[in-house]
Every structure is written in structure tokens, then in C-alpha cells.
N, C-alpha and C positions, 0 to 999 in steps of 0.2 A: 373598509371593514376587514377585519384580519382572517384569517384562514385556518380552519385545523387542516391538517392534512397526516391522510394513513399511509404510513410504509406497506406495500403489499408481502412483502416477505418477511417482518416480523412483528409487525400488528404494530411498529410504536407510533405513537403520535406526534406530529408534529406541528409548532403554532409557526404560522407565516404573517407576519406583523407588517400590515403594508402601508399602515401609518408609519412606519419608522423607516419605510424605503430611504432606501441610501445609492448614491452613486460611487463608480467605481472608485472617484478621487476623491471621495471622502474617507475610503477603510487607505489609501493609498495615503494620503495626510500626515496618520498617524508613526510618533516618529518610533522608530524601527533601531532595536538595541543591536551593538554591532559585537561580534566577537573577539575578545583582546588578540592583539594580532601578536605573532614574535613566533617563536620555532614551530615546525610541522613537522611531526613525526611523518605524514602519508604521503611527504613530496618526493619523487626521487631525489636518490642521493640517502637518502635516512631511513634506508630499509634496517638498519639495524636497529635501530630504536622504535621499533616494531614486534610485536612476535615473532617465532619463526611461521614464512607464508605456509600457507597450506594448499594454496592455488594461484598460478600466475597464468600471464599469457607475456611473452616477449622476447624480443630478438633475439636469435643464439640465443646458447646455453645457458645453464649457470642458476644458481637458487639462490634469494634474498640480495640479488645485484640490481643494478640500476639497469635502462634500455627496455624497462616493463609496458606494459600498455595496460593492464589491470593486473589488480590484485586483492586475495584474500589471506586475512591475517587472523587466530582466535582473539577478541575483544582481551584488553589488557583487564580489565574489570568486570569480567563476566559474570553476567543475572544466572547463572546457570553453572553446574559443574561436572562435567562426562563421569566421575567416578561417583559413586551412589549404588543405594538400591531401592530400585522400584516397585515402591511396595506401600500401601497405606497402613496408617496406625492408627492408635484412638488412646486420648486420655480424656476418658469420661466422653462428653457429651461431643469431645473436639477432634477431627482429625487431621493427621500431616503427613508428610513424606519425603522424604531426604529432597535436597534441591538438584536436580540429576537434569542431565541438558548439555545441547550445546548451542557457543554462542560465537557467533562470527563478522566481522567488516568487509565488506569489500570495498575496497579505496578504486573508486571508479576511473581514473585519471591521474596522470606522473604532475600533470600542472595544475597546480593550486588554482588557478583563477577560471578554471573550467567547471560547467555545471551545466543542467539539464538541456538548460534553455539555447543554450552557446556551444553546444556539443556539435557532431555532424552525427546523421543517422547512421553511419557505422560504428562508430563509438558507443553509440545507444545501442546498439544492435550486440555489442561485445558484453556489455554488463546484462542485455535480458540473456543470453547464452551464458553468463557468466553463473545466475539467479538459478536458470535451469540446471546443469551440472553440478553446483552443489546441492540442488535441492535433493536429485539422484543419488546423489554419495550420501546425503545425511537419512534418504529415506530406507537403504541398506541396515540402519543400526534398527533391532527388533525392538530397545527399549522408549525410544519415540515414538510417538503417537501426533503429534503434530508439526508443522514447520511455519514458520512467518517470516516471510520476507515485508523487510519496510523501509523506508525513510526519514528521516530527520534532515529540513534544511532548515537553518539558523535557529536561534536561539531559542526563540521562543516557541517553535516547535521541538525542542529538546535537543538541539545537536551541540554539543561541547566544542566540536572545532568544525572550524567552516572550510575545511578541504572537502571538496563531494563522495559522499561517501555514504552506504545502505548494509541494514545489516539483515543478520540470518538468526532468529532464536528458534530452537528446538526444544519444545516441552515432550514430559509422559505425559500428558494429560490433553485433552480436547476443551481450548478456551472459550469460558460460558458462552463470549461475542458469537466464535464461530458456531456452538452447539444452537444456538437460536435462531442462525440462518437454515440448519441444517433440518429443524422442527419445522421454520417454516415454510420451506422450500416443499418439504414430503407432505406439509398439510395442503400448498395449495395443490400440487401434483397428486395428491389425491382426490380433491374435489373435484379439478380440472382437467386430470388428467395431461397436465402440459407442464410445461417449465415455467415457473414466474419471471425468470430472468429472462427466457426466451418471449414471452409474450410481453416484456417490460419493450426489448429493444424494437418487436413490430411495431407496437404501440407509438413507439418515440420514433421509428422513422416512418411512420404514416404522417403524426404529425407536427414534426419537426423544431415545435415553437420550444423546446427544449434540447434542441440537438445542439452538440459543437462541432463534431467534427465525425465524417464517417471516412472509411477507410476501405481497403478491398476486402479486410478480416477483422475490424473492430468498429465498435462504434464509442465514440465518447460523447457523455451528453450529462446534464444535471439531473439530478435524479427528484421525481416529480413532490418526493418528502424531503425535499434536501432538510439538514439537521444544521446547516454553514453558509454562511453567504459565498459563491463560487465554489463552492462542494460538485466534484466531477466526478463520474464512474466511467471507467472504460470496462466492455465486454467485447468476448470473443462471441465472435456472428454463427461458428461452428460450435454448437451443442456440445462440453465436455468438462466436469466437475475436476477432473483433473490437470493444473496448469502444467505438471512434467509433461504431456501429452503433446504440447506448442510443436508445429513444425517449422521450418529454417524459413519460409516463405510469411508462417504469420509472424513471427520475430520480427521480418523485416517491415512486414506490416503495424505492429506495436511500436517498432521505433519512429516511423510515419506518423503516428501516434502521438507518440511521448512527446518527438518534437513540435507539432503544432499546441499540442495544450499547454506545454510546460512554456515554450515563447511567449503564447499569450498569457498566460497569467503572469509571466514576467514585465511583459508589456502595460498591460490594461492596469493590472494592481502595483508596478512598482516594485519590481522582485518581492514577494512578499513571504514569509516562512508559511513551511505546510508539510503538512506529514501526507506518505500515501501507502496504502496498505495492501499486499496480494493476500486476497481470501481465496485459498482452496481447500480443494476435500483433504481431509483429515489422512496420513500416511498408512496409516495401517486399521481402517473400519470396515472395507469393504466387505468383510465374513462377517459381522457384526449388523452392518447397514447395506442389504443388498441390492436395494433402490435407489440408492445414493448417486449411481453413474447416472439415471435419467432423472431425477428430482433436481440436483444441484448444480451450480454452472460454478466456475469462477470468475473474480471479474479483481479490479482493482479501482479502491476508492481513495481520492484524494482530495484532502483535507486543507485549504487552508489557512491560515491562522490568525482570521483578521477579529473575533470576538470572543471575548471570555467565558467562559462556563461559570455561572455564579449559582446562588443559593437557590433559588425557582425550579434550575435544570437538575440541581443534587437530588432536592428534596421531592420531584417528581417522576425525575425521568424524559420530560417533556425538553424541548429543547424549542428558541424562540430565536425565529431565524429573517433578518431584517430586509433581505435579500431576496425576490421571488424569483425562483431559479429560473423562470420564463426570460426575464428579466437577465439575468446572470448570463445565459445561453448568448441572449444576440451582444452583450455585450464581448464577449468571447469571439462568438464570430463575426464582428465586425471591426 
């Protein structure tokens, strides 16, 4: 019998189709589009066919040379452009606003054949520290209002070249996604008085049948509306809507992290493409939204790309997920 199932934090609904359960080597089957291979602008050696970096880390001296260990460059084709004004308009009934933002890569590794899963936890640990530092530097500019760090790996989670690599977009605006967490975060913390994301992670590790992995400062586990077959959320175990906030010990604890989940869904699904997203609170609302430090948490959700979005999920909103993240959970951890 299939399952509705409610998101606690923004009312959506979710159908869990458990006639259509699947196993992991069935979504792992399907064959997986490769990206053309031939020059890499992001490998060392080809710093010049790059923007100029705007942030590196590596040996000795020197800007836009080879001997790097990461790097951030402004995207050659940016959704977004620093010069603008911030400001809304109206003709008639529609409004717009110049397209103002900034938009950034960080090429996480000099070697092309490195990625999440094949990393070591210090290299994981240089790009969350990498994440943090420009989030700082971009959250200085007053005309942003929001920042999104994310992922794209392979294709069909939208990534153009398959060198490992996460970017940074900075809007003026607060996007719808995150405003609806942010509504429902303050509606359950007012009924309840508590944090939905905080009473999500007691919940999941009282009862475990949806946990994957807990850490000394995170918990990753399926989240009980999953919207994706192996849909993961990690949270931070310390109460703080702000991810700038991370200290040097939970970094190293997210990299602990990163690398067991990201091996195992390399493992179990077959390297599979998936996007993952950090949601935090908005850069510049806290005079706006002054409940927001104890309503909202951050967390990071990741997505991946084993089923299509078809005409049912457009047309509703609903999303049908073949996958019972109970299900998903032990297969992860085992």
C-alpha cells in the first residue's frame, strides 16, 4: 500500500510508492551519460584558461600558477552579474530587477580523477573551509541577501565538466525554496516552541531505522518525506541557522561526513550523478527576522539523480518516490 507522507517543515506532501520498490541495482542499471572527455580548463597547468582566481590555497607564492591544492575562479558564464542596481520595477502588473549577483566555482582538486567519494578527509575538510571563507567574503557585500553553495556531479545532475567542482551563487533576493523553510521553521517553533530540525535529528537517532551515519557533530540520515530515492540530509547536532558559524572541529567532523556518505552512494548506486545543496539563513535578515537564530538550523540536502521529474510532480507539487527511505537508510549502511 503506498504511503503519503508530510514534510514537517514545509507542509509538502510526499507519495511513497512501495509497490514500485526498487533495489539499489536496479536505479544503478540504468546506463549513466558520460561527459566528452578532451581539455580541462580546472586541472592544474590551465590556470590560465580560467578566470583570474579570486581564492586559492598552495604551495609558495604566486597567483593563477600551478602547485594549487584548491581553487576559486568567477564562473566564465555567470547566472548573475556584480554590477546592477538593486532595486525592483514594475510594468503593469509584472515586476523585475536588474540581474545583480555573484557567481563563483571552486575547482576542488589539481587532479581530474579526484572526487568526493576518493578524496581523504583533509581535502574534504579544505573545500568545507574553502565554502566557509567565501561565504564571509561574499556576505560583506550589503547588496546580497542570500548565498547558495551547491554541487553538480555529472551530467545529468547539470554539471558541464566532470573535473570536481561546487559553486557559489549570490542573489538580492531570498529564494522562494529557502523562504518556505524559513515560514516553516518559525511556524513549528511557534506551536512548539522547539526547532523542527532539532527535534527531526532526536527523533531519527532515537529511532535509527532511517539513520546513515552519525558523527561527533552531524548526523546524516534520510529524511522521513524523502522526495528521491537515497535523498540524504546532513545536520549540524549544535543548534545554529547560521553555516558561517562552523567551527574547525565540526569541519572536521562534516568531512567524517561527507566521506562516508559520498563512498557509499558511490558504492551501493554505482557512482551515480546528484546534486547537494547547503541551506542557511539568509545573509542579511536578522533585523528583519529576529527569531530566525532559534527557529532555523542549517542543514545540507543531497539529491541523487536516479528518477525523473515528470508531469504528476509539475502539475502537483507532489513528488513519487519508489524508494522507502527506511529502506534506503540500511541499505547505505550496510
Amino acid at each position: 500500500m503506498p504511503e503519503l507522507r508530510k514534510d514537517p517543515i514545509i507542509g509538502r506532501w510526499v507519495i511513497i510508492a512501495t509497490e514500485r520498490a526498487k533495489r539499489p541495482d536496479d536505479f544503478s542499471k540504468a546506463e549513466k551519460k558520460q561527459l566528452k572527455k578532451g581539455f580541462c580548463p580546472f586541472c592544474e597547468g590551465n590556470e590560465d584558461k580560467t578566470p583570474p582566481e579570486i581564492y586559492a590555497v598552495r604551495k609558495g607564492g604566486g597567483k593563477n600558477t600551478s602547485n594549487w591544492k584548491i581553487r576559486v575562479v568567477p564562473n566564465k558564464f555567470p547566472a548573475l552579474s556584480p554590477e546592477g542596481e538593486v532595486r525592483k520595477k514594475e510594468i503593469g502588473i509584472y515586476q523585475y530587477m536588474d540581474g545583480v549577483g555573484k557567481h563563483e566555482v571552486i575547482i576542488e582538486s589539481p587532479k581530474h580523477y579526484k572526487s568526493l567519494h576518493n578524496m581523504t578527509k583533509r581535502e574534504i575538510e579544505l573545500i568545507i573551509e574553502t565554502y566557509k571563507k567565501r561565504y564571509l567574503a561574499l556576505k560583506l557585500d550589503e547588496k546580497l541577501r542570500y548565498i547558495l553553495i551547491f554541487k553538480n556531479y555529472g551530467e545529468e545532475a547539470g554539471a558541464s565538466l566532470s573535473h570536481s567542482h561546487s559553486q557559489i551563487i549570490a542573489t538580492p533576493i531570498v529564494p522562494k525554496r529557502v523562504s518556505e523553510e524559513l515560514y516553516g521553521a518559525r511556524y513549528y517553533f511557534n506551536e512548539n516552541r522547539s526547532c523542527v530540525f532539532c527535534d527531526m535529528i532526536k527523533q531519527e537517532k532515537r529511532h535509527k531505522e532511517r539513520l546513515v551515519f552519525d558523527s561527533e557533530h552531524f548526523l546524516a540520515f534520510t529524511p522521513y518525506a524523502s522526495r528521491f530515492p537515497f535523498e540524504v540530509w546532513i545536520l549540524p547536532k549544535r543548534h545554529t541557522a547560521f553555516f558561517e558559524t562552523i567551527t574547525q572541529e565540526e569541519i572536521k567532523s562534516l568531512s567524517k561526513t561527507f566521506k562516508f556518505v559520498f563512498s557509499r552512494l558511490h558504492s551501493v548506486l554505482n557512482d551515480p550523478p546528484y546534486n547537494y545543496i547547503l541551506h542557511t539563513a539568509p545573509a542579511s535578515m536578522s533585523d528583519k527576522w529576529p527569531t530566525m537564530e532559534y527557529d532555523y538550523h542549517w542543514h545540507i540536502e543531497i539529491i541523487p539523480k536516479l528518477t525523473k521529474v515528470a508531469g504528476f510532480e509539475w502539475g502537483t507539487g507532489f513528488y513519487i518516490n519508489p524508494m522507502k527511505p527506511e529502506d534506503a537508510a540500511r541499505y547505505l549502511r550496510e
